[in-house]
TIMAR-603247 format. One record per atom (N, C-alpha, C): residue number from 1; residue in three letters; atom name; z, x, y. Coordinates in steps of 0.2 Angstrom, whole numbers, plus 5000, padded with zeros to 4 digits. Layout:
BEGIN
i_aa_at_pz_px_py
NUM_ALA_CA_Z_X_Y
...
# end
This chain:
BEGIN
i_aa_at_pz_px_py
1_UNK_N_4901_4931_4875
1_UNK_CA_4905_4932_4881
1_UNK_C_4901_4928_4886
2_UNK_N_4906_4924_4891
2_UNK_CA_4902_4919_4896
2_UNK_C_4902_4925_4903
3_UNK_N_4897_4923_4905
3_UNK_CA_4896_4927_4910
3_UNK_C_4894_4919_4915
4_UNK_N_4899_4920_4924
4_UNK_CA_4898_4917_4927
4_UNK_C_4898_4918_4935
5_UNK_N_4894_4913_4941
5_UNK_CA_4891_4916_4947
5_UNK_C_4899_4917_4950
6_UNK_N_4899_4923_4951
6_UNK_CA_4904_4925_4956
6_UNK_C_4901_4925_4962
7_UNK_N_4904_4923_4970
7_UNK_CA_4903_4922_4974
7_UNK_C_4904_4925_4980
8_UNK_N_4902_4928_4986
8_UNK_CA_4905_4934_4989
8_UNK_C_4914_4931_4989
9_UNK_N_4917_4926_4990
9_UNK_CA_4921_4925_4991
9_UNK_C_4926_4927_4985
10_UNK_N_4924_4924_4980
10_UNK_CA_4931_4926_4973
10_UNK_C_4930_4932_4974
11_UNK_N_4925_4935_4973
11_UNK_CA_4926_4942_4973
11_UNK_C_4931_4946_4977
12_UNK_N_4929_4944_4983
12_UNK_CA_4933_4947_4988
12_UNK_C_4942_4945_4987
13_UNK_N_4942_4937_4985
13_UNK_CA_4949_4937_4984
13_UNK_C_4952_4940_4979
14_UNK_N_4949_4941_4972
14_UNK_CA_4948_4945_4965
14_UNK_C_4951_4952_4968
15_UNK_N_4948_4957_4974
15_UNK_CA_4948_4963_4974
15_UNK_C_4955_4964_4977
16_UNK_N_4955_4957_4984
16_UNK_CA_4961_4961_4985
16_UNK_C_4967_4956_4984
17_UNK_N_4966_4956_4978
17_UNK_CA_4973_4952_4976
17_UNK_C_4981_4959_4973
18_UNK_N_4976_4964_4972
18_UNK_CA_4981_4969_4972
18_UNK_C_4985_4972_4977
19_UNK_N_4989_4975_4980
19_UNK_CA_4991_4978_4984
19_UNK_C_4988_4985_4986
20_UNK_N_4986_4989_4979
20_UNK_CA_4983_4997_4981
20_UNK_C_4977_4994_4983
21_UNK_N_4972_4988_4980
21_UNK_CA_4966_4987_4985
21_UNK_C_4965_4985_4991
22_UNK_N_4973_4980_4994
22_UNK_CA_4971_4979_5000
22_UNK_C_4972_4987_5002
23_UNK_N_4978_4990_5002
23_UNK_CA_4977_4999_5005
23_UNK_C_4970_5001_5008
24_UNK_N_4969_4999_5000
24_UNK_CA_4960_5004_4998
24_UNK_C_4954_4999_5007
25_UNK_N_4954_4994_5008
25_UNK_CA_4953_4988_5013
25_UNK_C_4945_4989_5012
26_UNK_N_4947_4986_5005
26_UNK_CA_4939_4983_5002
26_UNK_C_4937_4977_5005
27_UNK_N_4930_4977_5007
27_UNK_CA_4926_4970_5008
27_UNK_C_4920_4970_5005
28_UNK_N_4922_4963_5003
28_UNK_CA_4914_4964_4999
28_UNK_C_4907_4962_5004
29_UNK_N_4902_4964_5001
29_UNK_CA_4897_4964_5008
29_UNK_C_4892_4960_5005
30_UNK_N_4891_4962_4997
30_UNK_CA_4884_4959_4992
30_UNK_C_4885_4959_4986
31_UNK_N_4883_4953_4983
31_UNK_CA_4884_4955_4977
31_UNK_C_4875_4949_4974
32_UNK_N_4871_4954_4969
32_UNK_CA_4865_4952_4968
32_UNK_C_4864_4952_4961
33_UNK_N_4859_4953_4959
33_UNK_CA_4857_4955_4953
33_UNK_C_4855_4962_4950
34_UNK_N_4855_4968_4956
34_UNK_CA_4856_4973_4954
34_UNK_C_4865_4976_4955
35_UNK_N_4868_4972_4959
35_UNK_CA_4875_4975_4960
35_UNK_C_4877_4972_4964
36_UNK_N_4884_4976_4965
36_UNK_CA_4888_4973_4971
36_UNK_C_4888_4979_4976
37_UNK_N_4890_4977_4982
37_UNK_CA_4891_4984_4988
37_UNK_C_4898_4982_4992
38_UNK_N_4902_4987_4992
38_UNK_CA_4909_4987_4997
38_UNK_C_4908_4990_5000
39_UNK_N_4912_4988_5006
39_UNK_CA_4915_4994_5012
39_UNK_C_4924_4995_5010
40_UNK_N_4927_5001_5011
40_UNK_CA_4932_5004_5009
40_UNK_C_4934_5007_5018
41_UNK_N_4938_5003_5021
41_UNK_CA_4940_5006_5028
41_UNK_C_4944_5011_5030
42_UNK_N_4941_5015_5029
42_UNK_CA_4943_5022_5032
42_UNK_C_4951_5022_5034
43_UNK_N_4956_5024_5032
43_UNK_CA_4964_5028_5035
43_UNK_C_4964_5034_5036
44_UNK_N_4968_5034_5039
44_UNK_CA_4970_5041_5041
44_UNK_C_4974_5045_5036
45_UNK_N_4978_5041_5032
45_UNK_CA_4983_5043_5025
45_UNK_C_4976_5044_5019
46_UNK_N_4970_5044_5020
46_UNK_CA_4965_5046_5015
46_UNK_C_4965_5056_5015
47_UNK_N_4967_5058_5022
47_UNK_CA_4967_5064_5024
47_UNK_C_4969_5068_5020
48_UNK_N_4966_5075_5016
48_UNK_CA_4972_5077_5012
48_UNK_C_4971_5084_5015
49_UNK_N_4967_5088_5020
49_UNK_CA_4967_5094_5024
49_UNK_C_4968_5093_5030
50_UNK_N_4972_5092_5034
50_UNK_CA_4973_5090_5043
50_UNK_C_4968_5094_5046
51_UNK_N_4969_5100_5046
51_UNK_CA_4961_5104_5049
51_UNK_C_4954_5103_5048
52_UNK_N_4953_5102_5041
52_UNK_CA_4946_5099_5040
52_UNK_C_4946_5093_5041
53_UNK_N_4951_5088_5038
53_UNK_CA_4951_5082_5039
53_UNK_C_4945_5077_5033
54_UNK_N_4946_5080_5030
54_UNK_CA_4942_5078_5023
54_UNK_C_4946_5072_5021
55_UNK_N_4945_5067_5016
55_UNK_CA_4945_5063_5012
55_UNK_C_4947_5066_5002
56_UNK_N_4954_5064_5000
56_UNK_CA_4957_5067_4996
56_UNK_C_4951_5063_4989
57_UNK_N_4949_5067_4986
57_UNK_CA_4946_5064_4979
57_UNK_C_4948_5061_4977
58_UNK_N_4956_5058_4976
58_UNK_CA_4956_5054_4972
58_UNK_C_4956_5049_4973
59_UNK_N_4954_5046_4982
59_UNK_CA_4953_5042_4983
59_UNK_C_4946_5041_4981
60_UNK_N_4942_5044_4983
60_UNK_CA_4936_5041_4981
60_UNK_C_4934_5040_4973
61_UNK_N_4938_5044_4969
61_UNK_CA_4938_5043_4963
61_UNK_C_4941_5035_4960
62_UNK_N_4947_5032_4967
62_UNK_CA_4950_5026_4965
62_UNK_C_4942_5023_4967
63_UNK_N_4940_5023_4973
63_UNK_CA_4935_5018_4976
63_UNK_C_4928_5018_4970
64_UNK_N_4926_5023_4966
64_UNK_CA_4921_5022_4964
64_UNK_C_4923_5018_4956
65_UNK_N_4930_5018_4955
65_UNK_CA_4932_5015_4948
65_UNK_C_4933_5008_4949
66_UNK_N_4936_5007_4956
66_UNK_CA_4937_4998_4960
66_UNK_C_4929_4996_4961
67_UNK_N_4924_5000_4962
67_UNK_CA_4917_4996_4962
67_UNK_C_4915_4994_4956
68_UNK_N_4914_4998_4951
68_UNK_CA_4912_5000_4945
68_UNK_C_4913_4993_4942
69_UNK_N_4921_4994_4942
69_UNK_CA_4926_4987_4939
69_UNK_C_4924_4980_4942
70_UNK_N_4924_4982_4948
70_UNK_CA_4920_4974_4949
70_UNK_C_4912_4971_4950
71_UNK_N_4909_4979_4949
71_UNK_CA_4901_4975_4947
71_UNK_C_4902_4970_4941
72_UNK_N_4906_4972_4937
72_UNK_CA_4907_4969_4930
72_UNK_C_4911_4962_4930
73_UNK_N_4918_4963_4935
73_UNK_CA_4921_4956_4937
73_UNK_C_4917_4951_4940
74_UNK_N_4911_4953_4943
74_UNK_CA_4906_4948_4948
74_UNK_C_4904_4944_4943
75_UNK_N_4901_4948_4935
75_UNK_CA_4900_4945_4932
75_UNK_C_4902_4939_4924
76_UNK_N_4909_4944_4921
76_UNK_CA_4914_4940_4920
76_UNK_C_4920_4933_4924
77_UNK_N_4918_4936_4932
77_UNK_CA_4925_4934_4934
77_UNK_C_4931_4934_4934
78_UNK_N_4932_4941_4931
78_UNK_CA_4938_4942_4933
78_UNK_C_4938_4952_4932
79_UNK_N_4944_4955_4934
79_UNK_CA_4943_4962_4935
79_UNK_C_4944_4964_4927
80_UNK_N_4943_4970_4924
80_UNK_CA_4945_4973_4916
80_UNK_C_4948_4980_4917
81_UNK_N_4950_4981_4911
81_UNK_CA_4956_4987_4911
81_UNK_C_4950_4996_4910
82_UNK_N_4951_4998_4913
82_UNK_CA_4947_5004_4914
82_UNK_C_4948_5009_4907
83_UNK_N_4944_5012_4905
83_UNK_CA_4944_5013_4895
83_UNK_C_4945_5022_4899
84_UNK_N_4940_5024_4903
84_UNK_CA_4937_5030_4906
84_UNK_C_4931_5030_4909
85_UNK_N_4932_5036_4913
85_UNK_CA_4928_5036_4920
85_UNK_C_4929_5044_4924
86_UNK_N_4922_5046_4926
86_UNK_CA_4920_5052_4925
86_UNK_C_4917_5050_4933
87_UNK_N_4919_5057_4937
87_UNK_CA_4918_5057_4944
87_UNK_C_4914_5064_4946
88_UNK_N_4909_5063_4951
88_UNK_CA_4905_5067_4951
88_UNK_C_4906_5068_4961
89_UNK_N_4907_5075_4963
89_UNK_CA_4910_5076_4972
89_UNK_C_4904_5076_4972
90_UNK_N_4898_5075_4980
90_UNK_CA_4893_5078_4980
90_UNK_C_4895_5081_4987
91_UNK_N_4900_5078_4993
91_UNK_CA_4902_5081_4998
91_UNK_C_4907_5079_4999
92_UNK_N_4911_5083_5004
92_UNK_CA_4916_5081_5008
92_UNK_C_4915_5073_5013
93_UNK_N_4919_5069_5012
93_UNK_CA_4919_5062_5016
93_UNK_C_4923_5063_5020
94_UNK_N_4920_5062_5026
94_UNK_CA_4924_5067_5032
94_UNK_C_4926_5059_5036
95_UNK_N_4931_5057_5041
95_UNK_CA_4935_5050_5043
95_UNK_C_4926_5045_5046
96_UNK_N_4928_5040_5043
96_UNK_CA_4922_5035_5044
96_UNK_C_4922_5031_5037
97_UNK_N_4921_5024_5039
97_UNK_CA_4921_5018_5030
97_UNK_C_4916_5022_5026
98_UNK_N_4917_5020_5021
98_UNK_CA_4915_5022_5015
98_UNK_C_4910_5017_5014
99_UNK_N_4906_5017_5009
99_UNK_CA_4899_5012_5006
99_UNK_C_4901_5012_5000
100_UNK_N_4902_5008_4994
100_UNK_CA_4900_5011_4988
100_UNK_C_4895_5004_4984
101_UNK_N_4891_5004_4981
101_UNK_CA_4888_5003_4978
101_UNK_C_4886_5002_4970
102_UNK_N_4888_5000_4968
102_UNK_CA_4890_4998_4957
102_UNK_C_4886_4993_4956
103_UNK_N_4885_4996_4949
103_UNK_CA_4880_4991_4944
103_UNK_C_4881_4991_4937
104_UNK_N_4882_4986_4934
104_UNK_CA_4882_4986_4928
104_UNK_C_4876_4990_4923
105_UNK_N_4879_4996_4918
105_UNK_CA_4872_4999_4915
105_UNK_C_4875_4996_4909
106_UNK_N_4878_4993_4905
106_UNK_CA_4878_4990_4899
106_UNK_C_4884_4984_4900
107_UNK_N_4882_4979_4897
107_UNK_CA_4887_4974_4898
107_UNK_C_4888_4971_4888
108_UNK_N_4894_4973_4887
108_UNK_CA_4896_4973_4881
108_UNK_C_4900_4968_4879
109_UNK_N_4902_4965_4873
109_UNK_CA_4908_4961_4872
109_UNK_C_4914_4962_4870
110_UNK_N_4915_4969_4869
110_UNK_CA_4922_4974_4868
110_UNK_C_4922_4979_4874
111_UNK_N_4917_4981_4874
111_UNK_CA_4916_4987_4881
111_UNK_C_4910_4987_4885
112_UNK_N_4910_4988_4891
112_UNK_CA_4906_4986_4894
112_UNK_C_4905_4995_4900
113_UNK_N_4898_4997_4903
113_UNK_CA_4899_5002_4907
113_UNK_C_4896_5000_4914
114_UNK_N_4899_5003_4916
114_UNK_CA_4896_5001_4925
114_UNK_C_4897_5009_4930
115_UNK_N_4891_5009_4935
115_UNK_CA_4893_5015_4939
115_UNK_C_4892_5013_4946
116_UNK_N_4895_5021_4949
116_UNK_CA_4895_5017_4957
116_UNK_C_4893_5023_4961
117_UNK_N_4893_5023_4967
117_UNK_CA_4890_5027_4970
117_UNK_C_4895_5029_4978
118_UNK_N_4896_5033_4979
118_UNK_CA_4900_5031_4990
118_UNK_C_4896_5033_4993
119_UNK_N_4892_5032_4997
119_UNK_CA_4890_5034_5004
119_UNK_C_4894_5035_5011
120_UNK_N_4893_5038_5015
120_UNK_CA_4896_5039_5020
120_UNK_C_4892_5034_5026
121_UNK_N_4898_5037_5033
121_UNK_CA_4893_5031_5038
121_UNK_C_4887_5033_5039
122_UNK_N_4884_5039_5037
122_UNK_CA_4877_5041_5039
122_UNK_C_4872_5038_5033
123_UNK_N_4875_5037_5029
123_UNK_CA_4872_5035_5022
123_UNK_C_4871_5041_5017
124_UNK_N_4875_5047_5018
124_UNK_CA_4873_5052_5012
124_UNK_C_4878_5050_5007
125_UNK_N_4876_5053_5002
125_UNK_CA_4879_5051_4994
125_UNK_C_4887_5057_4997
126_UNK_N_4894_5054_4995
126_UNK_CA_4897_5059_4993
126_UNK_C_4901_5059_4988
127_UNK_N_4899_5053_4984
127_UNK_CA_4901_5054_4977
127_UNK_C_4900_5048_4973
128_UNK_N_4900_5052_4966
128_UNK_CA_4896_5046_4961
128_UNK_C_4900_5046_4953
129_UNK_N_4898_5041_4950
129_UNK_CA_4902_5041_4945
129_UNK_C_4904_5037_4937
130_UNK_N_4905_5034_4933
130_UNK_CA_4902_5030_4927
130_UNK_C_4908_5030_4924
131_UNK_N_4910_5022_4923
131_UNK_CA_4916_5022_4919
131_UNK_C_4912_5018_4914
132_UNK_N_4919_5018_4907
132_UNK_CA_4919_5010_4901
132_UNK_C_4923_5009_4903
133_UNK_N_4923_5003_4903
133_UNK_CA_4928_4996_4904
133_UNK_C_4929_4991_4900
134_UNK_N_4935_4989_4894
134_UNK_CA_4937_4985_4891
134_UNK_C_4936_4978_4892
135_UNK_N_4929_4975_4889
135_UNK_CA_4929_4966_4892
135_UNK_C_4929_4963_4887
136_UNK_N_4934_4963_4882
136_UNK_CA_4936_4959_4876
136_UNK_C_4938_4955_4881
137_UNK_N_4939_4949_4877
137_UNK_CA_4941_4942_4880
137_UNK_C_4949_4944_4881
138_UNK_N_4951_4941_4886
138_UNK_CA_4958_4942_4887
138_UNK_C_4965_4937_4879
139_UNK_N_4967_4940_4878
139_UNK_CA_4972_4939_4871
139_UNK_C_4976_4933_4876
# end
Protein backbone atom coordinates (compact mmCIF):
# COMPACT_ATOMS: atom_id res chain seq x y z
CA UNK A 1 0.00 0.00 0.00
CA UNK A 2 1.52 3.53 -1.03
CA UNK A 3 1.18 5.81 1.59
CA UNK A 4 1.67 9.62 0.75
CA UNK A 5 2.30 13.52 2.33
CA UNK A 6 -1.07 14.82 2.66
CA UNK A 7 -1.05 18.40 3.16
CA UNK A 8 -3.10 20.67 5.56
CA UNK A 9 -4.81 21.71 2.34
CA UNK A 10 -5.97 18.25 0.43
CA UNK A 11 -7.03 17.16 3.53
CA UNK A 12 -9.13 19.97 4.08
CA UNK A 13 -10.55 19.83 0.53
CA UNK A 14 -10.78 15.62 0.91
CA UNK A 15 -12.99 16.44 4.07
CA UNK A 16 -15.18 18.85 2.89
CA UNK A 17 -15.94 17.62 -0.45
CA UNK A 18 -19.01 15.98 0.89
CA UNK A 19 -22.05 17.95 1.77
CA UNK A 20 -22.71 16.13 5.38
CA UNK A 21 -19.03 17.31 6.23
CA UNK A 22 -19.29 20.76 4.98
CA UNK A 23 -22.75 20.58 7.61
CA UNK A 24 -20.44 18.93 10.20
CA UNK A 25 -17.85 22.58 9.35
CA UNK A 26 -14.67 20.54 9.72
CA UNK A 27 -11.25 22.45 9.57
CA UNK A 28 -8.46 20.95 9.52
CA UNK A 29 -5.94 22.49 12.04
CA UNK A 30 -2.73 19.62 12.08
CA UNK A 31 -1.88 16.96 10.60
CA UNK A 32 1.66 15.33 11.94
CA UNK A 33 3.05 12.06 12.82
CA UNK A 34 1.08 11.34 15.60
CA UNK A 35 -2.37 12.44 13.82
CA UNK A 36 -4.57 14.74 12.69
CA UNK A 37 -6.74 17.43 14.85
CA UNK A 38 -10.32 19.16 13.60
CA UNK A 39 -12.34 21.79 14.66
CA UNK A 40 -16.23 20.77 14.11
CA UNK A 41 -18.31 24.40 14.23
CA UNK A 42 -20.75 24.18 16.57
CA UNK A 43 -24.83 24.65 15.19
CA UNK A 44 -27.59 25.10 16.69
CA UNK A 45 -29.32 22.10 14.73
CA UNK A 46 -26.59 19.75 16.83
CA UNK A 47 -29.29 20.60 19.76
CA UNK A 48 -31.30 17.51 20.47
CA UNK A 49 -32.75 18.78 24.32
CA UNK A 50 -33.76 22.71 23.83
CA UNK A 51 -33.70 23.14 27.75
CA UNK A 52 -30.49 21.47 28.38
CA UNK A 53 -29.18 22.33 25.15
CA UNK A 54 -26.80 19.44 24.82
CA UNK A 55 -25.33 18.11 21.65
CA UNK A 56 -27.23 14.92 19.91
CA UNK A 57 -24.62 11.75 20.11
CA UNK A 58 -24.94 11.07 16.88
CA UNK A 59 -23.30 13.73 15.95
CA UNK A 60 -20.38 13.32 17.83
CA UNK A 61 -20.44 9.79 16.89
CA UNK A 62 -20.36 11.19 13.03
CA UNK A 63 -17.50 13.63 14.18
CA UNK A 64 -15.29 11.07 15.81
CA UNK A 65 -15.81 8.49 12.67
CA UNK A 66 -14.91 11.65 10.05
CA UNK A 67 -11.60 12.06 12.34
CA UNK A 68 -10.83 8.51 12.51
CA UNK A 69 -11.44 8.12 8.66
CA UNK A 70 -9.30 10.81 7.88
CA UNK A 71 -6.24 10.19 10.21
CA UNK A 72 -5.97 7.34 7.63
CA UNK A 73 -6.82 9.61 4.41
CA UNK A 74 -3.91 11.87 5.58
CA UNK A 75 -2.06 8.99 5.03
CA UNK A 76 -3.49 7.13 1.88
CA UNK A 77 -4.93 10.30 0.40
CA UNK A 78 -7.87 9.71 0.16
CA UNK A 79 -10.94 8.97 2.58
CA UNK A 80 -12.21 4.78 3.18
CA UNK A 81 -15.42 3.11 3.79
CA UNK A 82 -16.04 2.57 7.54
CA UNK A 83 -16.20 -1.53 8.25
CA UNK A 84 -17.31 -0.34 12.20
CA UNK A 85 -16.97 1.93 14.89
CA UNK A 86 -17.64 1.89 18.70
CA UNK A 87 -18.38 5.22 20.52
CA UNK A 88 -17.69 5.90 24.06
CA UNK A 89 -20.04 9.37 25.85
CA UNK A 90 -17.88 10.61 28.52
CA UNK A 91 -20.10 14.00 28.82
CA UNK A 92 -22.54 16.15 27.64
CA UNK A 93 -21.05 18.62 24.80
CA UNK A 94 -22.84 21.60 25.64
CA UNK A 95 -22.87 24.68 22.34
CA UNK A 96 -19.25 25.59 21.60
CA UNK A 97 -16.65 23.81 18.46
CA UNK A 98 -15.67 20.83 19.10
CA UNK A 99 -11.71 19.45 19.00
CA UNK A 100 -11.24 15.98 17.86
CA UNK A 101 -8.22 14.54 17.68
CA UNK A 102 -7.46 10.77 15.50
CA UNK A 103 -4.55 8.54 15.03
CA UNK A 104 -3.89 5.82 13.12
CA UNK A 105 -3.50 2.54 15.78
CA UNK A 106 -2.95 -0.11 12.82
CA UNK A 107 -2.40 0.77 9.31
CA UNK A 108 -3.33 -2.36 7.30
CA UNK A 109 -3.73 -3.28 3.46
CA UNK A 110 -7.22 -4.66 3.62
CA UNK A 111 -8.27 -3.03 7.01
CA UNK A 112 -6.83 -0.52 8.70
CA UNK A 113 -7.86 0.95 12.56
CA UNK A 114 -7.90 4.47 13.66
CA UNK A 115 -9.39 6.34 16.79
CA UNK A 116 -10.33 9.76 17.75
CA UNK A 117 -11.09 11.67 20.62
CA UNK A 118 -13.73 15.28 20.89
CA UNK A 119 -12.74 17.79 23.36
CA UNK A 120 -14.80 20.48 24.29
CA UNK A 121 -13.92 24.39 24.13
CA UNK A 122 -12.51 23.94 27.78
CA UNK A 123 -10.48 21.10 26.56
CA UNK A 124 -12.42 18.16 28.52
CA UNK A 125 -12.73 14.74 26.80
CA UNK A 126 -16.59 14.30 25.85
CA UNK A 127 -16.25 11.54 23.75
CA UNK A 128 -14.00 8.85 22.33
CA UNK A 129 -14.04 6.11 19.98
CA UNK A 130 -12.19 3.27 17.57
CA UNK A 131 -13.35 2.43 14.12
CA UNK A 132 -12.00 -0.33 11.11
CA UNK A 133 -11.82 0.96 8.03
CA UNK A 134 -11.61 -0.83 4.63
CA UNK A 135 -8.21 0.36 2.74
CA UNK A 136 -7.98 -2.13 0.05
CA UNK A 137 -6.95 -0.41 -3.03
CA UNK A 138 -9.76 0.96 -4.71
CA UNK A 139 -11.35 -1.73 -7.49
Amino acid sequence: MSEENVTIEKLQHLITRGPFNQWLGFTVLKIDDAGIEINAAWREDWVVNPERRYTHGGILAAIIDVAADYAIAARLGRPVPTIDIRVDYHKAAMPGDLTAKARVVRMGSQYSTAEASIYDAEGALVASGRGTYSTAPPK
